[in-house]
C-alpha positions as CSV (number, residue, x, y, z in Angstrom):
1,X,8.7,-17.1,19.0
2,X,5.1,-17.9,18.2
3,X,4.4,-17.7,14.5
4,X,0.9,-16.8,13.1
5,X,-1.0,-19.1,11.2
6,X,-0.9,-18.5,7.8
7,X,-5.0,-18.6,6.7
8,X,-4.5,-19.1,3.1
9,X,-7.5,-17.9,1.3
10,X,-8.7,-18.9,-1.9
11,X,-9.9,-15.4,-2.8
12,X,-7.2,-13.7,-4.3
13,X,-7.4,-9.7,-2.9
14,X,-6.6,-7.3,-5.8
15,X,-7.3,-9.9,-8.7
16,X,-7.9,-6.7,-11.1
17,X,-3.7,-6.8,-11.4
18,X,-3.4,-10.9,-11.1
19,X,0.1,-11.5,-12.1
20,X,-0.3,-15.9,-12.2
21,X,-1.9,-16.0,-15.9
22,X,0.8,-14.2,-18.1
23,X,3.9,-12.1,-18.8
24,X,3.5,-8.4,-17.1
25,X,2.8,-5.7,-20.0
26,X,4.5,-2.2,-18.9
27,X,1.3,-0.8,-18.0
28,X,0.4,-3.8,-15.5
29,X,4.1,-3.8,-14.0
30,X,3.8,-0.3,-13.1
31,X,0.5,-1.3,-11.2
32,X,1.8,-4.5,-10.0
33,X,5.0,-2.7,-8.4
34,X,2.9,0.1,-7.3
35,X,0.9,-2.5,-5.1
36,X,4.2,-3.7,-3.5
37,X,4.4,-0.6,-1.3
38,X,1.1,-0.9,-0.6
39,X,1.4,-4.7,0.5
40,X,4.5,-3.6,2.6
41,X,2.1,-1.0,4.6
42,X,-1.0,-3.3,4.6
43,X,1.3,-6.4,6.4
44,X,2.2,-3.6,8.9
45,X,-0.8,-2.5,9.8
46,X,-1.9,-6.0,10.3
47,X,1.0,-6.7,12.5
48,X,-0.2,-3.2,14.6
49,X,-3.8,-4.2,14.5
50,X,-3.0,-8.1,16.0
51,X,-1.1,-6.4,18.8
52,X,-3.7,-4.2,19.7
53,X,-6.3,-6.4,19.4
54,X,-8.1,-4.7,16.6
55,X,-10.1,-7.5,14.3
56,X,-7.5,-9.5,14.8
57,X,-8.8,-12.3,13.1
58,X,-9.6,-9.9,10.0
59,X,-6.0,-8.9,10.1
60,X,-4.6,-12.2,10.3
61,X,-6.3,-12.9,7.2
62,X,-4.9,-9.8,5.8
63,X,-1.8,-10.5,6.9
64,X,-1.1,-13.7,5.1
65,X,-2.5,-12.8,2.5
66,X,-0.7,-9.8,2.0
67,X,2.6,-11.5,2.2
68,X,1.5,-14.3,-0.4
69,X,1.0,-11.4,-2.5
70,X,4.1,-9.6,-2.2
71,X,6.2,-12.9,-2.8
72,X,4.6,-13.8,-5.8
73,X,4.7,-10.0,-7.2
74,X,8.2,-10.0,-6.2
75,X,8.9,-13.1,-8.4
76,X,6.6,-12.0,-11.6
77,X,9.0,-8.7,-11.4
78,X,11.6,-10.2,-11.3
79,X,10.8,-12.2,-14.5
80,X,9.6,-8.6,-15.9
81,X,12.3,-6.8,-15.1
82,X,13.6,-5.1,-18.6
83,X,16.5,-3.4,-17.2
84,X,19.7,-3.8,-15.0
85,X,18.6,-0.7,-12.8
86,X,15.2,-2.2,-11.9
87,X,16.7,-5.7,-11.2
88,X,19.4,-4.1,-8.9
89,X,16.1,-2.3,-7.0
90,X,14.2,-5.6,-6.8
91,X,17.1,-7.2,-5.5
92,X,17.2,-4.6,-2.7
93,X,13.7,-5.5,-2.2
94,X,14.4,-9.1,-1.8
95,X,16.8,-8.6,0.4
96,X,15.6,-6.2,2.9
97,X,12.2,-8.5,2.7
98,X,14.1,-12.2,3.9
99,X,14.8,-9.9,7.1
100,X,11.8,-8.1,7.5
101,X,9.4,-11.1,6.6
102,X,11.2,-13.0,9.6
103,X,9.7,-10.5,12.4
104,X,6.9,-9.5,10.7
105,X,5.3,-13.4,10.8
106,X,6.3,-13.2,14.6
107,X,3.9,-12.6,17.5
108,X,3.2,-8.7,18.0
109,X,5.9,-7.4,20.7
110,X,5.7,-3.7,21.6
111,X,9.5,-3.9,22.2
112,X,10.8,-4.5,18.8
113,X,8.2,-2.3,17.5
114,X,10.7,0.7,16.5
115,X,13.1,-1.3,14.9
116,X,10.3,-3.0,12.6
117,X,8.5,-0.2,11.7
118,X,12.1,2.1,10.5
119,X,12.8,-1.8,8.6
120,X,8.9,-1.5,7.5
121,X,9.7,2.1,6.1
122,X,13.5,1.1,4.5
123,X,10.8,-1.4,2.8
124,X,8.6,0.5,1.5
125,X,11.5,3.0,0.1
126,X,13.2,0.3,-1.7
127,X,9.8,-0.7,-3.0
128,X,8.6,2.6,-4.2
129,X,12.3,3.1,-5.9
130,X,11.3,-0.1,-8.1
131,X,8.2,1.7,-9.4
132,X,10.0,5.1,-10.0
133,X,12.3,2.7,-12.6
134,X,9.4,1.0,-14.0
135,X,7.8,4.2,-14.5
136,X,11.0,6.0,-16.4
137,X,11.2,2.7,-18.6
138,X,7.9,2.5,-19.5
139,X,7.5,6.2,-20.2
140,X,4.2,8.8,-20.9
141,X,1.7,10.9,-18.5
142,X,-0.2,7.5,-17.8
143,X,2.7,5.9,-16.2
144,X,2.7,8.4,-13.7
145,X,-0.8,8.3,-13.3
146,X,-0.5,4.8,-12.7
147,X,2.0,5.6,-10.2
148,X,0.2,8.5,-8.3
149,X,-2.7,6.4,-8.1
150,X,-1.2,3.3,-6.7
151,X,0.9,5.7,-4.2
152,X,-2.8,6.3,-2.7
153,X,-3.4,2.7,-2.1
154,X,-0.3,2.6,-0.4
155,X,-1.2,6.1,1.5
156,X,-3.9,5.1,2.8
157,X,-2.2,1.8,4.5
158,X,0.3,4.2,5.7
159,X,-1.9,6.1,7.8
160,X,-3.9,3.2,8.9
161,X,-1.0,1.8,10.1
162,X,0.5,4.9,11.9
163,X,-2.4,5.4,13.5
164,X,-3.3,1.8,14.9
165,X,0.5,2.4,15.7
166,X,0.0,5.8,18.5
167,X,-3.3,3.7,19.8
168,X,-1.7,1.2,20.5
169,X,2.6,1.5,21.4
170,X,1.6,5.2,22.4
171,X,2.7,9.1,21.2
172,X,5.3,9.1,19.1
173,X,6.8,12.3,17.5
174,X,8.4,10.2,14.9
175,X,4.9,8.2,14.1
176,X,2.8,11.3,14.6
177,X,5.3,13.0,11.3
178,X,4.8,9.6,9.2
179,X,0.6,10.1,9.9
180,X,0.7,13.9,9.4
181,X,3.0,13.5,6.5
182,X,0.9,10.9,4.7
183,X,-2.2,12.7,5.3
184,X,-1.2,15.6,3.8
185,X,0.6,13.7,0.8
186,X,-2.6,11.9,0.0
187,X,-4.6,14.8,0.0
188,X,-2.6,16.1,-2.0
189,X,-2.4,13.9,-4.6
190,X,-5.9,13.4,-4.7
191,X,-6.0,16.9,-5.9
192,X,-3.3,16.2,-9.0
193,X,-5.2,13.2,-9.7
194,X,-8.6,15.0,-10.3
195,X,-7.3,17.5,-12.5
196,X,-5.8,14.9,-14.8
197,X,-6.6,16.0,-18.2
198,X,-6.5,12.1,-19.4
199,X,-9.3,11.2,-16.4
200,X,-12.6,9.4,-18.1
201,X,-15.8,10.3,-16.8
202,X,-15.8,7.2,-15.1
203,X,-12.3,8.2,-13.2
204,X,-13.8,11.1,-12.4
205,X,-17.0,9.9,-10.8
206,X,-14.8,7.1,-8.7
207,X,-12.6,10.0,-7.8
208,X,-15.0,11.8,-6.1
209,X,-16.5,8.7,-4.1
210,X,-13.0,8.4,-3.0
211,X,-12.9,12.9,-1.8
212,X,-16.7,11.8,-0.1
213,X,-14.8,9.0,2.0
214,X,-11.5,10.7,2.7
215,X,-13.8,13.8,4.2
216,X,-15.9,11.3,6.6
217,X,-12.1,9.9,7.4
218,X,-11.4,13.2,9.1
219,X,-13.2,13.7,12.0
220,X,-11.6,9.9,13.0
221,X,-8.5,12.0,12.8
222,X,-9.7,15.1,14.8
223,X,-11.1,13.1,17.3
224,X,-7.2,11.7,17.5
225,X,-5.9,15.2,18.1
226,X,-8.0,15.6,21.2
227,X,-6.8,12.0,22.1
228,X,-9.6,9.7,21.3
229,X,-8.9,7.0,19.3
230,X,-11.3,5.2,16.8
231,X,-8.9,2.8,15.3
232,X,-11.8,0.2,14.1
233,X,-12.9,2.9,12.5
234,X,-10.1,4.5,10.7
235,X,-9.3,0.9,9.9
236,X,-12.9,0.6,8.0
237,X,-12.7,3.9,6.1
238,X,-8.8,3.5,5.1
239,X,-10.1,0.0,3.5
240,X,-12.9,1.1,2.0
241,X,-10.6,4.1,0.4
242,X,-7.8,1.4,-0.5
243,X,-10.4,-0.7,-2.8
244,X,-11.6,2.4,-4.3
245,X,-8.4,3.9,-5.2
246,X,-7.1,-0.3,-6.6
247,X,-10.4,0.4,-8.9
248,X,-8.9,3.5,-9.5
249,X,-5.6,2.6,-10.2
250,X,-6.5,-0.1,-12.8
251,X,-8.6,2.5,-14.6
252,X,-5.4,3.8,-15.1
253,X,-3.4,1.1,-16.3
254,X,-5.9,0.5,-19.0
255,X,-5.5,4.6,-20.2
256,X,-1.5,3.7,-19.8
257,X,-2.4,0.3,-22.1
258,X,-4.6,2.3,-25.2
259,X,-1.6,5.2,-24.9
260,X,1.1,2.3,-25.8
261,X,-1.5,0.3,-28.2
């Protein structure tokens, strides 16, 4: 099979949680893991978006970078790692990833799409169970704020990527639930996350920018009811959301650092 060109850039995305300078603090490896799942829905989306035909040389971009990201998170958590139960989840990560990486660098094809995506999802469950044990460890309402925050990153990859995934391989009742599901659990969490009694006015103001652009996101997803797709769109507002909500998200981690200081 074909393989993609890797485009290695030399601008780092997410550098607010660079992991190349320094031993991970609690705060930052609940951030760091956090961005894991996200990465895992990012590299599928990009996959999705170069099979349709979507940006596709945005998303090959994306798509490299995204998986020089997860490896070297992967390795500066695995040098974190405190405990035995959140090295035996990161191993579970590293494992399921040799597999997955192997399609996921392959040239879009529509008929292993179902088996990648349920490996995509067994990814992003292993990867989210690696933050739930960071979290515990580390302890205090701004781990989980850290985590709820993150989650949204990831969220909003999610439904990017379900929804280039229905344009593109066609209705699925199984990818329709992951879309409807993630929509609602985003929304949902946004809610929770603006009634945080720890929020700064500063949280608070980006929270709201991110409620402004999740409202404009939904008439893209009404429009796919009715079955019209707008997938450059819903790819430009689910970015826009995802850099607003890594802002948010180290906001966050520095609340989680002055509660541990």
């Amino acid at each position: 099979m074909r393989r993609i060109t890797y485009l290695i850039s030399s601008f780092i995305i997410f550098a607010t949680c660079s992991v190349s300078s320094h031993a991970l603090t609690d705060a930052e490896a609940v951030n760091v893991s956090g961005s894991q799942r996200m990465l895992s829905q990012r590299m599928m989306k990009s996959y999705l978006m170069l099979g349709a035909d979507i940006k596709a040389d945005e998303a090959q971009k994306q798509l490299a970078e995204s998986i020089t990201l997860f490896e070297e998170r992967l390795a500066a958590l695995k040098v974190y790692a405190p405990s035995k139960p959140i090295r035996d989840r990161l191993t579970k990560v590293e494992s399921l990833w040799k597999e997955h990486h192997q399609k996921i660098v392959s040239a879009p094809n529509k008929d292993i799409l179902e088996t990648l995506m349920a490996e995509n999802v067994e990814l992003l469950k292993a990867c989210h169970q690696v933050v739930l044990a960071i979290a515990e460890h580390s302890g205090g309402a701004g781990a989980e704020l850290v985590n709820v925050s993150g989650r949204q990153r990831m969220l909003s990859q999610r439904i990017a990527k379900a929804y280039i995934a229905l344009y593109w391989k066609g209705k699925s009742a199984h990818v329709q639930k992951e879309f409807e599901d993630a929509k609602q659990q985003f929304a949902s969490a946004l809610t929770k996350l603006q009634r945080s009694p720890l929020n700064t006015t500063q949280v608070s103001e980006a929270l709201s920018k991110v409620e402004s652009q999740w409202k404009f996101s939904q008439s893209g997803f009404e429009l796919d009811e009715n079955g019209h797709y707008v997938p450059t769109i819903i790819s430009v507002t689910t970015e826009s959301i995802l850099w607003k909500m890594n802002d948010i998200t180290k906001m966050y981690e520095n609340i989680m650092e002055a509660q541990n200081s």
